[in-house]
N, C-alpha and C positions, 0 to 999 in steps of 0.2 A: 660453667662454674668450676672451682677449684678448691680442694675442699684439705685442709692443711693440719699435720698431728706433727706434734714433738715428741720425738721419740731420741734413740741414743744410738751409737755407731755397733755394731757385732763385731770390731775385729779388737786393736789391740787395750793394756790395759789405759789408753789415755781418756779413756769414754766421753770423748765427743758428743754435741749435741745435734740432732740430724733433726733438717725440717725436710718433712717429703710432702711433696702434692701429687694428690689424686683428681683429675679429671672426673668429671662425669661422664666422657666416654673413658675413662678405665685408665688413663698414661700416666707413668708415674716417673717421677724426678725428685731428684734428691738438692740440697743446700747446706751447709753449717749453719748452725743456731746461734746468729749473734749473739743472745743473750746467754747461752750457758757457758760457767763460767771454765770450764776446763778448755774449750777452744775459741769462743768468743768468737763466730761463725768460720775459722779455717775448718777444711779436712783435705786428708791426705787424696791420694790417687784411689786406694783402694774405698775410701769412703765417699769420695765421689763418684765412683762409678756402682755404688748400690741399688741404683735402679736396672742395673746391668744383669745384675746377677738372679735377679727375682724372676728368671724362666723356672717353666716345670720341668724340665730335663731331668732323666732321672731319677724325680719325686717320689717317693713312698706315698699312694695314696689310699691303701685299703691295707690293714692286717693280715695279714700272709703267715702260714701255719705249712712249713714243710712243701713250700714252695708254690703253696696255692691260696687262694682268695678267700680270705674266710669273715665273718661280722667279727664286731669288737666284742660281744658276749662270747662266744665263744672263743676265742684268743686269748680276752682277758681270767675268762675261768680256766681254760688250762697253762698259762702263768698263775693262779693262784696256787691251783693243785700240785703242779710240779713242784712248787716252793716248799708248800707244806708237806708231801710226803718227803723231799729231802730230807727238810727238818728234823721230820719227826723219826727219819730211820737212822740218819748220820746225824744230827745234831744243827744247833744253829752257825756253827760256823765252818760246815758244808756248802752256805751260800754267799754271793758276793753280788755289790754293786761296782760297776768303775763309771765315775761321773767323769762331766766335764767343765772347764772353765766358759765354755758357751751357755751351759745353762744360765736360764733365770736363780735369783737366790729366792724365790719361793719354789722353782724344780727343788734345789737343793736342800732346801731346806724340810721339805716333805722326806725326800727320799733318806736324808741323814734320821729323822724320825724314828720311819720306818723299819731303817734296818736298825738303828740301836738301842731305841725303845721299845721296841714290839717284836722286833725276830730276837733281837738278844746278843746281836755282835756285833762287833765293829770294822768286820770285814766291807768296807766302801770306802773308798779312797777317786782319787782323781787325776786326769793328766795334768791337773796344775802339781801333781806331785815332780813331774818333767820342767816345770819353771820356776816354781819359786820354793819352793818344800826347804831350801836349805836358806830361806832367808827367814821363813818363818823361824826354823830351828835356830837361826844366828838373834832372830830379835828375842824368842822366849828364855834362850839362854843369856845374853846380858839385861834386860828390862825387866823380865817375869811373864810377859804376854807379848803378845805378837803386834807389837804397833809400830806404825809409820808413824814418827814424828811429826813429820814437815807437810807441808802442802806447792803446789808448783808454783805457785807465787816467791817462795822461797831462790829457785833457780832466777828468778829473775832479779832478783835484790841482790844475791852473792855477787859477791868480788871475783870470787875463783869457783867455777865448776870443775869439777872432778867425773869425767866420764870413764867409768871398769867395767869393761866385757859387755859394753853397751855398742850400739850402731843406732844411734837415737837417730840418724837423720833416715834411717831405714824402715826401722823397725817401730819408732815414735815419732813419727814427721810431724805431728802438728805442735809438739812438746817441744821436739828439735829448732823448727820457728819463732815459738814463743822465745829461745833460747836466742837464736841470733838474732831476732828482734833485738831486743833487749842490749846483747854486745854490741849491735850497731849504733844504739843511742848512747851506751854505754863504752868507747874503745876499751878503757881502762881497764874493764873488766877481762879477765883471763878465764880460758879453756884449758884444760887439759886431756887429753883422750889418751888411756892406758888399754891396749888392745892388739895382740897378734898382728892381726892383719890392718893393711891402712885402707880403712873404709871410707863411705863418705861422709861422715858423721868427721874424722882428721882433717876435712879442709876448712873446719869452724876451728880447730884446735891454735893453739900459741904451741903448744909441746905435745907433738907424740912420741908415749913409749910403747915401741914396738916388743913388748914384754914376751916371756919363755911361757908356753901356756902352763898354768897353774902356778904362776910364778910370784901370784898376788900376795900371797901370804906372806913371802921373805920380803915383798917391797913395804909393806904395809909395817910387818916389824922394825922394820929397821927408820921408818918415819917415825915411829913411835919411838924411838933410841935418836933419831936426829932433832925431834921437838922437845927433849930433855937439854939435849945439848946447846940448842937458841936458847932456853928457858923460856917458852911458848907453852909450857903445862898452866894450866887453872888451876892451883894445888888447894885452892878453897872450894873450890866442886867437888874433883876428887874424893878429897877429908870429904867432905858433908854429905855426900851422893851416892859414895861407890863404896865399894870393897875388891880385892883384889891387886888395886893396881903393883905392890912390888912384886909378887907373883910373874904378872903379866911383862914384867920390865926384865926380869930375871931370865924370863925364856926365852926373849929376845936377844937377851946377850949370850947366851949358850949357841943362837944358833950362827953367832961369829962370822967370820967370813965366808961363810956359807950363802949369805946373801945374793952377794954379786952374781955366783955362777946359780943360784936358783933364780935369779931374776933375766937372764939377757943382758941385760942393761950396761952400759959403762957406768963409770964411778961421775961423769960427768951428769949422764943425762938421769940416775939420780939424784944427785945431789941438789938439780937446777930445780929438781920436784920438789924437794926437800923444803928448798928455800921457799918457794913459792910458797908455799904451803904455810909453813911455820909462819912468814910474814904478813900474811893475810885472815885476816880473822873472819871475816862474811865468806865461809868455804860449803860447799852443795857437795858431797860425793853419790854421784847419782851409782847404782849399779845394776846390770839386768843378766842375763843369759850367762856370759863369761867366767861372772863367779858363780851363777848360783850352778848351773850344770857341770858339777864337778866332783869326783871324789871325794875332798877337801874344801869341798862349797860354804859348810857351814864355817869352818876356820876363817875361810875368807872374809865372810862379811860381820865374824867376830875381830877379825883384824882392820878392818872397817872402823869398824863400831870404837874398838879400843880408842882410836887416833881425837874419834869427836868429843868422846868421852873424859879423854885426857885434857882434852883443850875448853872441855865446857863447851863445845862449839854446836851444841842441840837443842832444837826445843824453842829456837829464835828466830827473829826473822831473818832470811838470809843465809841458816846455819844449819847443818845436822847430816846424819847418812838417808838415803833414799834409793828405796827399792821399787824399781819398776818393773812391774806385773808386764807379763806378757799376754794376759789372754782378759777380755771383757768383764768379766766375772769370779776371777778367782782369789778376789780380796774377796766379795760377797760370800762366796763357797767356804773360808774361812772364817768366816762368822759366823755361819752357821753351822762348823763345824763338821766339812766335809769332808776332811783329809781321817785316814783310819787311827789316829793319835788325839784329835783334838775332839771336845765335846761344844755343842750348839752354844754360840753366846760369849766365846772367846774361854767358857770354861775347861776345866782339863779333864781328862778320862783317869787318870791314876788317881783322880783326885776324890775321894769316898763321899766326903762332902758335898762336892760337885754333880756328881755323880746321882746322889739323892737325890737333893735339889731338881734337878732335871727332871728326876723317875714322879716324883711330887708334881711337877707341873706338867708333865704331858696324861699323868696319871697312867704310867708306863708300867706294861706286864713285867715286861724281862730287860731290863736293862743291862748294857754291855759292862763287863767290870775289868777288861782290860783292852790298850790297847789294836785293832784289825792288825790287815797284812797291809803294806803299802803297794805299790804297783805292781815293783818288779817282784818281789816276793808272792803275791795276788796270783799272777799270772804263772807263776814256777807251781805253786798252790793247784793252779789247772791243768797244769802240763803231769804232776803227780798223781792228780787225784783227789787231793784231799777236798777240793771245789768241786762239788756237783753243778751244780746249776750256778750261772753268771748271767747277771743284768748288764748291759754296755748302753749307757745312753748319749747320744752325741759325740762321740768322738768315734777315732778309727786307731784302736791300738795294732790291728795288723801292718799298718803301716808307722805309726808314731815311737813306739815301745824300742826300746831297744830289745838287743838279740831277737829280732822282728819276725823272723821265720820259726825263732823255736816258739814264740807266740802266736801263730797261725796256726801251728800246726798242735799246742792246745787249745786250743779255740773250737779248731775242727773234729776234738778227741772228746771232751768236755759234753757231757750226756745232755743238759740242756744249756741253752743261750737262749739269751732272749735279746733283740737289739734297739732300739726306740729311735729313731731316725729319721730326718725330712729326706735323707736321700736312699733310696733301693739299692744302690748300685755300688756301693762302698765297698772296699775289703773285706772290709769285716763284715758289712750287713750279709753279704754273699754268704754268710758260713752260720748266717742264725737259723734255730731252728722254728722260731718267731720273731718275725720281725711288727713294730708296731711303728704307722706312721705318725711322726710329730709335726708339729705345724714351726714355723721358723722366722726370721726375723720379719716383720710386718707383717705377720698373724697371730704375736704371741703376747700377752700382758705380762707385765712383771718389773724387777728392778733389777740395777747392776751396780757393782761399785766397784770407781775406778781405784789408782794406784795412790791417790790422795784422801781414801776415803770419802769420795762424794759419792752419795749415792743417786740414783737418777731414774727413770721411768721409761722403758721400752714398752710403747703403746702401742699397737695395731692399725694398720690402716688396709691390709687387704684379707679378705677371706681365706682360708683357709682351703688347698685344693683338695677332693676328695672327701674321705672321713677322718683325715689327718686332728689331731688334738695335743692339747699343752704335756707338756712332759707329766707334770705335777698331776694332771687329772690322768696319765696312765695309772701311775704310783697310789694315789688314792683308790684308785678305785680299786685295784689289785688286792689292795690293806684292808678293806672294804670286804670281799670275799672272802679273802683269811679271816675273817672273822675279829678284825680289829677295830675298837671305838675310836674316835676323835680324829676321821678322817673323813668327814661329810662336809668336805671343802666345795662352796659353790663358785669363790673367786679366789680368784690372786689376793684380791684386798686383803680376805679374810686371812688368807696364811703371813700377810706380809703386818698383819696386825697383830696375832699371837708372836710373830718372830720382835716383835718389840716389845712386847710383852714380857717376852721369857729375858729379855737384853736387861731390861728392869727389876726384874725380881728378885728382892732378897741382895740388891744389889746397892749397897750404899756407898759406892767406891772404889768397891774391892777390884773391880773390872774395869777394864777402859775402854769393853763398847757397851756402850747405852744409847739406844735410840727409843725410850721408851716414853719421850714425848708423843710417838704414834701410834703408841697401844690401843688407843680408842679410832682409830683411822676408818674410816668411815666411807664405802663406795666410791659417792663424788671426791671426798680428800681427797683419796688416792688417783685417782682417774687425774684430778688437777695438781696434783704433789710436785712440788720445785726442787732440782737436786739442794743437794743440802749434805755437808760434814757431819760427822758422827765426832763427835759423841752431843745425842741432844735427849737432856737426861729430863725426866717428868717435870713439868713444875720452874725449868728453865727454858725461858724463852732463848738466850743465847750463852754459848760457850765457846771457852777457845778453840780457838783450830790446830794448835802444835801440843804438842807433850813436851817434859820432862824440862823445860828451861831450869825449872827451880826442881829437880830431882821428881819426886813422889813418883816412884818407878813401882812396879809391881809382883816384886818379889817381896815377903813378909815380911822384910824390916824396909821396906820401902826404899829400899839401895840398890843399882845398878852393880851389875858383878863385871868388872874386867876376865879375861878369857885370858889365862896363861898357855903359848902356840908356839908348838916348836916343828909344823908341818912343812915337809921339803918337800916337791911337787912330784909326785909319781912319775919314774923314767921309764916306763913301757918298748922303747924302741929297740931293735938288733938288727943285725946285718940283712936278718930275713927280712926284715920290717921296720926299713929304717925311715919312712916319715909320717909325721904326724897330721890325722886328717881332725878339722875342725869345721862341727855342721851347723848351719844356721839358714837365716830367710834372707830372703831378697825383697825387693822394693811394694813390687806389686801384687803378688801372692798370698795367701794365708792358708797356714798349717795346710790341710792336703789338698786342697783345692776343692773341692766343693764346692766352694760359693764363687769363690774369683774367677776359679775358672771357666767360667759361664760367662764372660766377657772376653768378648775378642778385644776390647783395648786394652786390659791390664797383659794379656798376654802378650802383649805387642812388643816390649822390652826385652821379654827376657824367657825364648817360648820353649823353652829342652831343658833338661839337666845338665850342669857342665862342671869341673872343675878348676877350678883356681889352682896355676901351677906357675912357679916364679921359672925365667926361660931360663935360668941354669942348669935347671932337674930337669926340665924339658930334653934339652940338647943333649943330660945323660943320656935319657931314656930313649933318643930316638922321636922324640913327640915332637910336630907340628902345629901352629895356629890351627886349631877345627879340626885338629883330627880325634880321632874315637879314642878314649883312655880306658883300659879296663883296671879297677880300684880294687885290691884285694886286702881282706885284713887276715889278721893272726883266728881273726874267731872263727873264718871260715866262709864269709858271706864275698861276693863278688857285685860288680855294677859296671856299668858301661857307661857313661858321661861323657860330652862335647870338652874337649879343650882350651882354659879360656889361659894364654899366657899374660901375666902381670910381674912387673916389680912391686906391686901392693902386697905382692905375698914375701913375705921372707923364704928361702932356698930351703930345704928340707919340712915344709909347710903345706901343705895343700887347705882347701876349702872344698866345700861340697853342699848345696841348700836340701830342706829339708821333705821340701813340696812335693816332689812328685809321687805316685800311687803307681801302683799296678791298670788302672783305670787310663795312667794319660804318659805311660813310657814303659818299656819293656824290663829292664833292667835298671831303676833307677830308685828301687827305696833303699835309703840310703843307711834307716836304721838297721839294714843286716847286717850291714859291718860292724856295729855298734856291741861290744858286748856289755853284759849287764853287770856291769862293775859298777857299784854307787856312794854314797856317801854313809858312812855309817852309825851318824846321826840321822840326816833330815831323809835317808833314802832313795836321792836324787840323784838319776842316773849320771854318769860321766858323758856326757855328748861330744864334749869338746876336746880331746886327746884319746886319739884311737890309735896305734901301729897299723899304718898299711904301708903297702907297696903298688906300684901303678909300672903300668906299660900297654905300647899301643895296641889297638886293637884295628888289626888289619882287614877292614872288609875285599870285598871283590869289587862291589858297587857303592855309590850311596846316593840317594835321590834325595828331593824333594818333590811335596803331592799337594794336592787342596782338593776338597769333594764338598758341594755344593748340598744346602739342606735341599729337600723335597719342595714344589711348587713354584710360581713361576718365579721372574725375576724380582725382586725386593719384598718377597716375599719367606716362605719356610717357618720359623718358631721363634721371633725378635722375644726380647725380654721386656717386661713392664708395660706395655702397650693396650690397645685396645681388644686385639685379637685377643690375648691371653686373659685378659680379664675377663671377657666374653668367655673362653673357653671355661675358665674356673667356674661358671652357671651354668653349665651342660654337659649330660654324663659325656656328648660325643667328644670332651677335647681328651681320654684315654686314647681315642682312636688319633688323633694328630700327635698327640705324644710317641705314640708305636711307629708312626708315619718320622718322627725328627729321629730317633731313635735309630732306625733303619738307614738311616744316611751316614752313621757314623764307621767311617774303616773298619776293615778286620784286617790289622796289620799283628794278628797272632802268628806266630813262630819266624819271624823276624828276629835274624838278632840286634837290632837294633832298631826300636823304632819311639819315637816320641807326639804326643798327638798334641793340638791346644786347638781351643774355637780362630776361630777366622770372621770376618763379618760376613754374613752370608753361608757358613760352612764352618769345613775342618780345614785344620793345615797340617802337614806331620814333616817330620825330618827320617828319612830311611837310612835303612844300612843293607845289606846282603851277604851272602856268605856264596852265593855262586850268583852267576846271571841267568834271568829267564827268560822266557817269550812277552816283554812288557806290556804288550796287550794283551794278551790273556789273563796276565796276574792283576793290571789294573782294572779290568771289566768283571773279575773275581773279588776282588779284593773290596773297590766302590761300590760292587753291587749294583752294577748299570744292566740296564736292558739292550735286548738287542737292537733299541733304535737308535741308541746313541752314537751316533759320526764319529768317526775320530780322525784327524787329523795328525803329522807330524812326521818324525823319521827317526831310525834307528841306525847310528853307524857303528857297522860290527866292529871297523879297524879301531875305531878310539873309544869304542864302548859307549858311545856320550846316546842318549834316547830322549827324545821330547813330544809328548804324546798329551793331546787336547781331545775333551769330548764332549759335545755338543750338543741338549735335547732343545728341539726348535730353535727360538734365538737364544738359548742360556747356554753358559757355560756351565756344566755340571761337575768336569772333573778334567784334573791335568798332572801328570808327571814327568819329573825333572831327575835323569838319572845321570853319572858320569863316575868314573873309576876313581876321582879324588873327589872330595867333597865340593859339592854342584852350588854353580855360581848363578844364583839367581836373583834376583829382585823380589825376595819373600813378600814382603807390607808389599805392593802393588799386585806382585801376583795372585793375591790373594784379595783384593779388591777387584778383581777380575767376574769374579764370584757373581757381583752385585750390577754386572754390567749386561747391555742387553747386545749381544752381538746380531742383529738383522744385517748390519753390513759384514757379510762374508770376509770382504779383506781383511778386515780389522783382526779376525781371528791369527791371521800369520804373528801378531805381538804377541798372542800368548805364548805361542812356539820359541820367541825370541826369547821369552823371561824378563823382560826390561820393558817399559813405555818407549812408543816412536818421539819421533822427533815432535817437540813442541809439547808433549806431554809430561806430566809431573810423577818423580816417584821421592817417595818423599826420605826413602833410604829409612834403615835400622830407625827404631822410634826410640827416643832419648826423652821427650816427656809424655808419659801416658793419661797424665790433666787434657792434656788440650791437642795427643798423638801430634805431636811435631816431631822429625826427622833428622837423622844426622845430615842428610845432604840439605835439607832447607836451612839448617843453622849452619853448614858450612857455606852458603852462597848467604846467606846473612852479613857472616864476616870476613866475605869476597869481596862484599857491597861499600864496610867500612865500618861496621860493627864492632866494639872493642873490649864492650865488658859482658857481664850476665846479664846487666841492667838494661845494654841497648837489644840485646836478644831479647829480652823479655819486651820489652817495648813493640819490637818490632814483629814477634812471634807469637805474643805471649806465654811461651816456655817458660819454666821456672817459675811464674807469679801466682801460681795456686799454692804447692804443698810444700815447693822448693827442695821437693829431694831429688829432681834431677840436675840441679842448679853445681853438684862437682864435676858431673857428666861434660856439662854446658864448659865452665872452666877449664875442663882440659883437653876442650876439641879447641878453645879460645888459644890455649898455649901452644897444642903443637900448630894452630896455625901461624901464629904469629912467631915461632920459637921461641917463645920467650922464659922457656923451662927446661931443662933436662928431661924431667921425670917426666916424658911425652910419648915414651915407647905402646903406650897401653891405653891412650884414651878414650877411644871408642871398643865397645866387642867387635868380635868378628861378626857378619852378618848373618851366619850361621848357626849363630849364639844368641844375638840382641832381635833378628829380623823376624 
């Protein structure tokens, strides 16, 4: 039998509905939830492959105190103790929380509590202060509170999308479908995508502008100065709704011809926006990452805001600005008030009023009466001193944070940490001086709300491994010890019932979240609760789903304030450091890998760090396709990245993703180059223009490897299956966790080396700085015993090494070395893994790096839905394949999440030449394999 929970997706902010089944022998498998309404059973790559990820590899499964095993009483009393004597020697704002957009919003909603009703500050903030912090501060500054108008139904009604500093078909694939859905039934309808670089998200587009980054703000003034000049203004909204706007129109005209050269742009491929725009009244301007991560973040999506505002174009269907969340959870975190500015409820902390009200209903000792530190300031806080003791719960700021190593390296100075985490193994976890294990997606109950304000239900379907527990019951119980009332939380329910509670009270309006129709929410409710939009106020069985059509905006005279901006985009660059690096995500990964990469199929695309370098700057600097770039900035941080040449990147542009750890590449977090320059409203770091400078970095050697887990053939630590379930019922599967563990390289003091799962194993990309005795370093390195065979040869003259080893009929381990970067057939060599070699001969293929004759290699993977190959779609349309559709047909490539569907399109074009733009279609296999 199979035994079936709806629950909700963990990765981005489009909260997808996940059906997963569980077997009676333990197997678990994931689906989209036809019925919920944000994806209406699609998911992307990365939510399809969530049964992948749910190995224990890694796991925290016991409380660790200084690097050894200890019970939860004792762990959680000396996190109590430590807190309180902070307190009480340095004060309460000695201590800190930094949350995450992965929590539950009853995690967060505990822990916001905690620290600013009962410790007494407002030191807790979040890495959603790194995604959205400057749209919050763009929405409270022209509305009054922090509301998304619109709902994604909206993208589907509009005439014209408006995509800024979005890669929706990346970063939102299931959003992005709904989107070309919709343009396919609809031609008529128009795209726009405004974005540096040309993504894949630009092959949905009618117009890209290939914009100067930070260049939003002059484009965005000067629509505002061209939609006067149509007479496109709604001058009876305006009058009736707002304030400001001659202000706001004044400072666009001061900032004059200033425009053009802040934007890139010709005067042509403005103006063509212009039009569009002006003549089109059903307009969506979605925005995500590009404006909000910026100096000038918050400007931007008040230059946003002005344009919709101007035209009345909000609050309707079809109409308005939209801000998409990047993380699960971090419109929830914002409601309850998680960022160190804002209070629980959409209320405000300066606000005295507010402030009471709050202290009134939790029946709160010491309430916080002015705004915390935000992130970057947080962590500067630790590196000084003035933070004793720091809580980090689900997230990894030694890797996320910008200026990333000066935050390591307070992290590691910082008298106590405490870290709360389903993974051990993390950057950060590494440096706690308590670590407590959390339990993680399908172990954990709770809610999330996505980018539309739906809120939805993450239910549980497996056990939890070890003595791992909810975030929320860490926090309580801590609160608990210190001696604090009103944290004898025995569910989720119960927190997720007061947090509706508090949304209602004393709330006639004034606010625009209320979900206090669930105040009374009750066990089974909640356990059966259907997503559902906010605002669902007591006593109302239904309300609307958009804000502001007809004004009643949430400043005290109930008027919208236009934003007067005369921001010109910060020039950072010089001769030292003359191109600009801009970091972001790729397809199949999420934030540092943690969960993703526990699947060998998401990593099949895209398995190393690399950058994005237009071949211009390339052929300055000496750089070739796949070779090693080393990336240095002005701040001081250095990286070593694969080479990926494109004409998607504009010449003086680079790119760089944000995913890799200390954990899965040597040189490759990316936020050290990052420095901590932010926004100086919302606090939100600048990620996306940094001065660096790149050039090659010359190994001696560079291999490729693969090391097989422990056991026999199809066998080792698979994810979601019966084995592991089984093991989560018996203390022995510690012992098989130590055993998968054991298998994974020591490719330490490599200067170069990148690791991802493989099926059946690891795979890694090498580098060298001299050559060695390759058998020795690889029977060192893998950890092999002395029974292992080896096979292969080593030629001195051309340096080239290919070395196989063999325990009974398993392949256990193979390395592929040569003086340029090694041509190998990665994806198969690495199915290798999983194969039983009894027949001796067969082993000479592994030596070869390729399949024999008659055998399939499916070449670099281009969709990781259903792991199809560049070579199987290139003999597709050998065959006589012509569009996506007969690939998808014939492959079923592209017919899942459709974010490999540009891929598909421009291996179609350079087969058929039917394009120019064909230089760059595929990666190199040393990149995508």
């Amino acid at each position: 039998m199979t035994h079936e929970v709806k629950t909700t997706c963990p990765y981005c902010g489009v909260g997808c509905g996940v059906i997963a089944r569980v077997t009676d022998a333990g197997d678990v498998s994931v689906s989209g939830d036809p019925d919920h309404p944000a994806n209406f059973g699609r998911l992307c790559s990365k939510g399809s492959a969530l049964a992948e990820t749910l190995g224990l590899e890694g796991r925290a499964l016991d409380p660790i105190v200084q690097g050894k095993t200890t019970t939860w009483d004792e762990a959680l009393d000396l996190v109590a103790g430590r807190f309180q004597e902070t307190i009480a020697e340095y004060g309460p704002d000695s201590v800190a929380f930094y949350l995450s957009g992965q929590l539950l919003t009853e995690d967060y909603y505990v822990a916001n509590k905690l620290m600013k009703g009962f410790i007494g500050s407002a030191n807790i903030d979040t890495n959603s202060r790194l995604c959205m912090a400057s749209s919050v501060a763009g929405h409270r500054r022209a509305f009054g509170s922090d509301t998304v108008p619109g709902t994604y139904e909206d993208l589907e009604l509009a005439d014209l999308v408006v995509l800024v500093g979005s890669n929706m078909g990346w970063c939102h694939p299931v959003l992005y479908q709904r989107l070309a859905a919709a343009k396919a039934k609809r031609p008529g309808m128009k795209v726009v995508v405004i974005d540096p670089r040309r993504t894949a998200t630009s092959d949905l587009a009618d117009l890209h502008l290939s914009i100067a980054p930070d260049g939003d703000v002059a484009l965005f003034n000067e629509l505002l100065l061209s939609l006067m000049e149509q007479r496109k203004l709604d001058e009876g909204y305006i009058l009736g709704n707002t304030e400001g706007f001659e202000e706001a129109v004044a400072a666009a005209r001061r900032m004059g011809l200033a425009h053009a050269a802040a934007t890139g742009l010709s005067h042509e491929e403005r103006q063509a926006f212009f039009r569009l725009f002006g003549q089109t009244e059903k307009v969506v301007t979605c925005y995500s990452q590009g404006v909000n991560q910026s100096s000038i973040g918050t400007d931007k999506v008040n230059a946003i805001i002005n344009c919709h505002l101007a035209t009345g174009r909000i609050g309707r269907p079809g109409m308005g600005p939209f801000s998409l969340t990047g993380q699960p959870n971090a419109m929830g975190g914002r409601e309850v008030g998680g960022l160190a500015n804002m209070l629980a409820a959409h209320m405000v902390i300066e606000n005295p009023t507010h402030r009471e009200r709050v202290k009134r209903f939790w029946n709160a000792p010491a309430m916080a009466e002015k705004p915390g530190l935000k992130a970057v300031d947080m962590f500067e806080a630790v590196a000084d001193g003035r933070i004793k003791a720091l809580w980090i719960m689900s997230t990894n700021p030694v890797v996320s944070m910008p200026d990333a190593d000066r935050v390591k390296a307070a992290i590691e100075a910082c008298p106590f940490v405490v870290v709360s985490d389903m993974q051990a193994d993390t950057d950060t976890a590494r440096l706690a001086h308590v670590l407590l294990p959390a339990s993680g997606w399908g172990e954990k109950s709770g809610t999330v709300t996505n980018s539309e304000r739906r809120i939805s239900r993450q239910r549980p379907f497996l056990t939890p491994p070890g003595t791992a527990r909810p975030d929320w019951w860490h926090m309580a119980q801590v609160a608990q010890r210190m001696g604090f009332s009103g944290f004898d939380y025995t569910s989720p329910a119960e927190i997720f019932a007061e947090h509706a509670a508090l949304s209602g009270f004393e709330n006639d309006g004034e606010r625009d979240f209320d979900i206090s129709a669930h105040a009374g929410i009750d066990q089974a409710d909640y356990e059966a609760l259907s997503p559902f939009q906010w605002p669902q106020r007591h006593g109302q069985s239904r309300t609307t789903t958009r804000f502001f059509a007809k004004g009643s905006f949430y400043h005290a005279d109930r008027k919208a304030r236009f934003i007067a901006l005369e921001t010109a985009p910060p020039c950072r660059t010089d001769k030292a450091f003359p191109l600009v690096l801009n970091t972001g995500r790729v397809r199949d990964h999420w934030h540092t890998m943690t969960r993703t990469g526990k699947s060998a199929r998401l990593s099949a695309h895209l398995a190393e760090p690399f950058v994005e370098i237009h071949p211009r700057d390339a052929a300055g600097l000496g750089i070739a396709e796949a070779d090693l770039v080393q990336v240095e900035s002005a701040h001081g941080g250095a990286v070593i990245v694969r080479a990926l040449l494109t004409d998607r990147q504009k010449p003086g542009r680079l790119f760089i993703p944000m995913h890799w750890t200390g954990e899965t590449a040597a040189r490759a977090r990316i936020d050290s180059l990052v420095p901590a320059v932010t926004d100086a409203l919302s606090g939100q770091p600048a990620l996306k223009h940094v001065p660096v400078k790149a050039r090659r970095y010359q190994a001696a050697a560079y291999g490729f490897a693969i090391r097989a887990f422990p056991g026999k053939v199809g066998t080792g630590f698979p994810s979601g299956n019966a084995q592991e379930q089984r093991a989560r019922a018996f203390p022995c599967f510690r012992e098989t966790l130590k055993r998968s563990s054991a298998s994974k390289p020591d490719l330490k003091g490599l200067s170069y080396w990148a690791l991802a799962k493989a099926d059946g194993g690891y795979r890694a990309e090498l580098a060298f700085d001299a050559a060695v005795d390759w058998e020795d370093w690889a029977r060192e390195a893998f950890a092999l015993g002395k029974n292992a065979e080896m096979i292969g040869y080593h030629d001195a003259a051309s340096g080239d090494a290919r070395l196989a080893f063999f325990e009974e009929n398993r392949l256990v381990a193979a390395v592929f070395v040569s003086r340029q970067p090694v041509a190998v057939s990665r994806d198969w060599a690495s199915e290798q893994l999983a194969q039983d070699f009894s027949d001796r001969r067969a082993r000479l293929s592994v030596i070869a790096g390729r399949p024999g004759a008659g055998a399939v290699d499916r070449g670099a993977i281009v969709c990781a839905c259903f792991s199809v190959g560049v070579n199987q779609i290139t003999d597709c349309l050998r065959k006589g394949c012509t569009t996506v559709e007969d690939v998808g047909r014939q492959l079923s490539a592209g017919t899942n999440c459709g974010s490999c569907r540009t891929e598909i399109r421009r291996l179609i074009d350079k087969t058929y030449a039917s394009s120019s733009e064909t230089a760059s279609t595929s990666l190199p296999e040393s990149v995508s394999a």
